[in-house]
Backbone as numpy.savetxt, mean C-alpha at the origin, in Angstrom:
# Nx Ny Nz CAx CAy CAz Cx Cy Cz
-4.49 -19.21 -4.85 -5.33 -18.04 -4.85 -4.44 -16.79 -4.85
-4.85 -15.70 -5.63 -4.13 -14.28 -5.63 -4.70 -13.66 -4.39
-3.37 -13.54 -3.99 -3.62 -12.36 -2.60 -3.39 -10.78 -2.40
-3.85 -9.83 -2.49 -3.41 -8.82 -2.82 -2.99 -7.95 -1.53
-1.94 -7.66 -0.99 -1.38 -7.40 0.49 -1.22 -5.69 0.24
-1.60 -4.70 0.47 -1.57 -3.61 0.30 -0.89 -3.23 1.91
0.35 -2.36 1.71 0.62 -1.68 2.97 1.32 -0.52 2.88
1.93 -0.55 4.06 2.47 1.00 3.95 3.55 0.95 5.19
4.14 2.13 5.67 4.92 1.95 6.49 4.74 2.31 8.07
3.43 1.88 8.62 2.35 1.99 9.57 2.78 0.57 10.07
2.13 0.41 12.09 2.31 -0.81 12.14 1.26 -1.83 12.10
0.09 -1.23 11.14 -0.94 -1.45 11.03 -0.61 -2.35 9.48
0.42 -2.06 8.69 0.92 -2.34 7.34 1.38 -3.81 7.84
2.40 -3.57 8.63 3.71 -4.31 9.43 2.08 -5.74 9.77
1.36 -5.80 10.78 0.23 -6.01 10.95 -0.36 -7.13 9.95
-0.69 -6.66 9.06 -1.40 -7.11 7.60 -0.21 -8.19 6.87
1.00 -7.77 6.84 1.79 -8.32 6.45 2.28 -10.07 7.36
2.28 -9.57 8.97 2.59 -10.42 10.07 1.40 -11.86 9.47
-0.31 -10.93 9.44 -1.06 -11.81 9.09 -0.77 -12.97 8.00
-1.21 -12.26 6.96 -0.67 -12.83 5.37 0.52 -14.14 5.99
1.65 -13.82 6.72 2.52 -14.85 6.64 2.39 -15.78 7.88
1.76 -15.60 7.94 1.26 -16.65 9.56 -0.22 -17.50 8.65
-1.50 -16.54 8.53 -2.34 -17.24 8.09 -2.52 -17.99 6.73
-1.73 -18.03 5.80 -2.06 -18.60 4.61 -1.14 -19.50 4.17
-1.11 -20.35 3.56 -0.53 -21.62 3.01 0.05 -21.17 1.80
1.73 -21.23 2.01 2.46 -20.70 0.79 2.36 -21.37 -0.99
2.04 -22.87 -0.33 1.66 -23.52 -1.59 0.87 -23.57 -2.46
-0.39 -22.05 -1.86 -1.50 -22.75 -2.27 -1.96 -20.98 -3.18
-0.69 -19.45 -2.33 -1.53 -18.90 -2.60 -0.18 -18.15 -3.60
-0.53 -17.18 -4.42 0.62 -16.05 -4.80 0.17 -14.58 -3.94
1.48 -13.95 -3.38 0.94 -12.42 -3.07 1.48 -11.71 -3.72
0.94 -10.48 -4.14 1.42 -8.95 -4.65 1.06 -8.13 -3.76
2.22 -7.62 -3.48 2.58 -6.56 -2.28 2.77 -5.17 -2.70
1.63 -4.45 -2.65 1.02 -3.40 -3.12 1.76 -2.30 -2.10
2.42 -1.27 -2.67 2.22 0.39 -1.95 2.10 1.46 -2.69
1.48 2.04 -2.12 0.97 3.25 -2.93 1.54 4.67 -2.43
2.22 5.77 -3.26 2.74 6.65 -3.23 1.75 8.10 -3.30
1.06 8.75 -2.29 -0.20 9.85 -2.63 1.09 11.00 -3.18
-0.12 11.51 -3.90 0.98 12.38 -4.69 1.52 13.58 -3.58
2.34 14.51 -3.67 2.96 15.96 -3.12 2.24 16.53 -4.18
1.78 17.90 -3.58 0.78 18.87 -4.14 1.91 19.98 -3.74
2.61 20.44 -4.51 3.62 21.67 -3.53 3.05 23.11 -3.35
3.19 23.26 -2.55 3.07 24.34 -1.88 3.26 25.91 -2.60
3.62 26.34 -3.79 3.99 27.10 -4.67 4.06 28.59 -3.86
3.33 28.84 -2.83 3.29 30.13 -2.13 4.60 29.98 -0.98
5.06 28.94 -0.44 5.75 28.69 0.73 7.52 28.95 -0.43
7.30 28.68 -1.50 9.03 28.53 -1.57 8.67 29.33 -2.84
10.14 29.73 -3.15 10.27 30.10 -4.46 10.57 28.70 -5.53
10.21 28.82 -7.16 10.61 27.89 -7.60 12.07 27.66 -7.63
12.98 28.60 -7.92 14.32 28.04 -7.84 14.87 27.07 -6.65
14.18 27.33 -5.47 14.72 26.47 -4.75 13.96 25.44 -4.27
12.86 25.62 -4.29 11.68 24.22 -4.07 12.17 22.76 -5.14
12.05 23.40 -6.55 12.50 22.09 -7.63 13.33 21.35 -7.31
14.78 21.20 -6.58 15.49 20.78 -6.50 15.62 19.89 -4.97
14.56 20.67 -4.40 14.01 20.33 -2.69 13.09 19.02 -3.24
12.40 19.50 -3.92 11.04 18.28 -4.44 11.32 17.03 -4.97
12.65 17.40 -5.58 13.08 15.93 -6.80 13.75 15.26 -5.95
14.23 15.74 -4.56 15.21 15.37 -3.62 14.11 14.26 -2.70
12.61 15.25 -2.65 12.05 14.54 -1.11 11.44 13.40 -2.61
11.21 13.62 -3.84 10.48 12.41 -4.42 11.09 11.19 -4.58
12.85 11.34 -4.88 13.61 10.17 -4.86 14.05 9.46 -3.47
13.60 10.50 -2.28 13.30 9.35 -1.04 12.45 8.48 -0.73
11.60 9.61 -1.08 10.10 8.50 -0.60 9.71 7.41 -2.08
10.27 7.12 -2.83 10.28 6.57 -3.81 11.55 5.73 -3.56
12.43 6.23 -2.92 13.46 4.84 -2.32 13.10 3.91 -1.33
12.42 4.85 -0.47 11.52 4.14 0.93 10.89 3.47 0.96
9.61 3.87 0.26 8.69 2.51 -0.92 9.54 1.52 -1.01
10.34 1.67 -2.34 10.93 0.49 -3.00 11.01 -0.64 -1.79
11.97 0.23 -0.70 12.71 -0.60 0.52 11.45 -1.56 1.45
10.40 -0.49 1.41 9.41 -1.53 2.54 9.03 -2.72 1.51
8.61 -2.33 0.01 8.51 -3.50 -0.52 9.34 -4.75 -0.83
10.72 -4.35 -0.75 11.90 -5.33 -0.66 11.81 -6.38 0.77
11.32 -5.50 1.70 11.95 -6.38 3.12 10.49 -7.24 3.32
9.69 -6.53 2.89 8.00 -7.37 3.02 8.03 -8.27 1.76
8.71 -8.33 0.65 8.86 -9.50 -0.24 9.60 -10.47 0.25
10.98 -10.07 1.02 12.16 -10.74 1.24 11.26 -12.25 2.37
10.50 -10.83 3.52 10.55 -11.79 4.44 8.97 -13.13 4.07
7.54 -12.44 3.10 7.05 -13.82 3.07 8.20 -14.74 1.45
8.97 -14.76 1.11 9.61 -15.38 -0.12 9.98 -15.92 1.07
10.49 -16.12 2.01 11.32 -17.18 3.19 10.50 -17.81 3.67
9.57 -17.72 3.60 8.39 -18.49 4.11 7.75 -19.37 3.03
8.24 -19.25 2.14 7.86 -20.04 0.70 6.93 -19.56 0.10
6.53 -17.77 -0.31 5.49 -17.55 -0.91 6.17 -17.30 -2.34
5.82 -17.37 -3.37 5.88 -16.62 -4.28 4.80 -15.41 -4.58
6.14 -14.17 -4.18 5.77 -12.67 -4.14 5.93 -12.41 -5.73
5.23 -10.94 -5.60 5.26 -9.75 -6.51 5.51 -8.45 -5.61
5.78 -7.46 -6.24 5.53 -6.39 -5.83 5.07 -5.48 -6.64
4.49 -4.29 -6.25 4.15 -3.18 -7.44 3.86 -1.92 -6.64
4.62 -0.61 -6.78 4.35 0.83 -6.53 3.60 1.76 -7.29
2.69 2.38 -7.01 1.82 2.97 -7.53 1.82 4.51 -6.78
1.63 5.65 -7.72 1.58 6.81 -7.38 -0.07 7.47 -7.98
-0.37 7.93 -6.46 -2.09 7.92 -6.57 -2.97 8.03 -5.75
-3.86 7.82 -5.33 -5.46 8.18 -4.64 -5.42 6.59 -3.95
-4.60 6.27 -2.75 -4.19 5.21 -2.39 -5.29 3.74 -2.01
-6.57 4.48 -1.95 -7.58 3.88 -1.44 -8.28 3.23 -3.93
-8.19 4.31 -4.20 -8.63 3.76 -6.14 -7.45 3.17 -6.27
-6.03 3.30 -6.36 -4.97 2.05 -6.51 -5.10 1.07 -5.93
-5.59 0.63 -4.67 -5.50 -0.80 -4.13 -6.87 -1.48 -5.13
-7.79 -0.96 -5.08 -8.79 -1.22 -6.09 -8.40 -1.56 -8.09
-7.89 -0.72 -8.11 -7.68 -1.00 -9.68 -6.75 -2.29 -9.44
-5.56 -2.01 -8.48 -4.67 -3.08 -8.82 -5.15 -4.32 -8.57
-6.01 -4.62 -7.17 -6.35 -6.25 -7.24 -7.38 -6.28 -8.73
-7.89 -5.72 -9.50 -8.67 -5.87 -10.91 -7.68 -6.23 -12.01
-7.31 -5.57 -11.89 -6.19 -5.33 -12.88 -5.43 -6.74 -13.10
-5.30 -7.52 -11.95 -4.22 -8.70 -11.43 -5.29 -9.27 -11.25
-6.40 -9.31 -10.51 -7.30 -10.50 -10.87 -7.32 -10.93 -9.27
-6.98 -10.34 -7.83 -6.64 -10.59 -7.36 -8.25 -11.07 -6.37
-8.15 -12.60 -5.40 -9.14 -12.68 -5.49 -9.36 -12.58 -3.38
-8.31 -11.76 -3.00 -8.39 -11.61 -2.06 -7.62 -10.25 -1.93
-8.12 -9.23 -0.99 -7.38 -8.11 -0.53 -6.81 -8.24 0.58
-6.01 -7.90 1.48 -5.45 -7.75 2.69 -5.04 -6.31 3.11
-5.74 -5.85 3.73 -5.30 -4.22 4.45 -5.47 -4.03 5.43
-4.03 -3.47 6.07 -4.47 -3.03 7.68 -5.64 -1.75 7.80
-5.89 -1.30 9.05 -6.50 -0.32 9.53 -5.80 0.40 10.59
-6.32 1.69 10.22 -5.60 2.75 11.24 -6.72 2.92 12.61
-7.94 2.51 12.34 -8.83 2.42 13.71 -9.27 3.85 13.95
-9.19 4.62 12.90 -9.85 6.06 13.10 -10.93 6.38 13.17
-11.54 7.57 13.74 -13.04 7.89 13.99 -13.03 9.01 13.95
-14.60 9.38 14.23 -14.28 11.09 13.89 -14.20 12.00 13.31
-13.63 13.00 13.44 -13.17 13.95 12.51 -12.42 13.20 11.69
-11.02 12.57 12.39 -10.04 12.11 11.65 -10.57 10.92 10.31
-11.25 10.43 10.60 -11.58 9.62 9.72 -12.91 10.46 8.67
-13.48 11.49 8.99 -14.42 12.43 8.16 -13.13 13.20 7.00
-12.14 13.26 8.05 -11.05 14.62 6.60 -9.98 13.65 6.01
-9.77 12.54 6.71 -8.64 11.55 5.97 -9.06 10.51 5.57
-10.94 9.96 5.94 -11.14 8.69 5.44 -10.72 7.56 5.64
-11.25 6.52 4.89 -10.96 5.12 5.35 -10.49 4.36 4.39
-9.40 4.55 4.11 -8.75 3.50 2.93 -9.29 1.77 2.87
-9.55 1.42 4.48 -10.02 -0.25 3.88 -11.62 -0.62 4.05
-12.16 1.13 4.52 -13.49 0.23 4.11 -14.05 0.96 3.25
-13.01 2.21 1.97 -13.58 2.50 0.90 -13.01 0.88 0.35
-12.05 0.08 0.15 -11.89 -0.95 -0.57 -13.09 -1.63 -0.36
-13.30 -1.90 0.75 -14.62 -3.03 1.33 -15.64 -2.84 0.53
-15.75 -1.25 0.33 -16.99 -0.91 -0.26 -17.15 -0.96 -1.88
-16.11 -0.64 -2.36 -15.98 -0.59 -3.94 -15.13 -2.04 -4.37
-14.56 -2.76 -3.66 -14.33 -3.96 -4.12 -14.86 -4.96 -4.26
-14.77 -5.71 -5.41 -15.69 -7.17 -6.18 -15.53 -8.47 -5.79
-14.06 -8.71 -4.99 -13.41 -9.91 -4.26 -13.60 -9.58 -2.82
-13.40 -10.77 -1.80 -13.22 -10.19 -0.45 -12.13 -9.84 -0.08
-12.39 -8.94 1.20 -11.36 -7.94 1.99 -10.94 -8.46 3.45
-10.10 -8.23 3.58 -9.24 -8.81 4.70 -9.29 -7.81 5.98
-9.36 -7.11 6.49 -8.82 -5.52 7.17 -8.05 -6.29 8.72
């Protein structure tokens, strides 16, 4: 079965991931280990352009190294466990990428942690796994 493991660098990610390699049978399933990159909207009033551009391409090739890295050590560690991984980074609306991608891949299970928010916080930042819950066609894991 396709498993689709979406995380991030939360220990709610860490979490989802712990699951996935404890609960499922390596023989039986494949995972793709999903993260998603929300875009930087810059600030254009706070800096001038001469010196922001070179600030921006700086913070994009970190957090675009950082990614890479959580997806390396979360492949590394279920591949030791005998899964055959994927990985894939996506830059985007993090809650419509976990969605397109298990479609896209066919994936017939999701896996996402939760941040356990309420509130306000969850009225202005939302719910990444139970917009999946809600707009996804396979079942969801949270």
């Amino acid at each position: 079965m396709k498993i689709l493991l979406a995380i991030d660098k939360s220990e709610y990610g860490r979490a989802a991931l712990r699951m996935v390699g404890t609960q499922h049978d390596p023989s039986k399933h494949q995972i793709r280990i999903l993260t998603v990159l929300e875009p930087l909207i810059p600030l254009a009033y706070t800096e001038t352009p001469m010196v922001y551009g070179p600030r921006l391409d700086a913070m994009l090739r970190d957090r675009t190294k950082s990614a890479k890295s959580l997806l390396d050590r979360a492949a590394t560690e279920l591949r030791d466990k005998g899964f055959s991984v994927t990985t894939a980074l996506r830059e985007g609306d993090t809650r419509r990428e976990i969605v397109q991608e298990a479609e896209k891949w066919r994936a017939k299970l999701i896996v996402v942690g939760s941040h356990s928010r309420k509130g306000m916080t969850r009225m202005v930042l939302g719910s990444v796994s139970e917009y999946v819950a809600r707009h996804e066609h396979c079942s969801v894991e949270i």
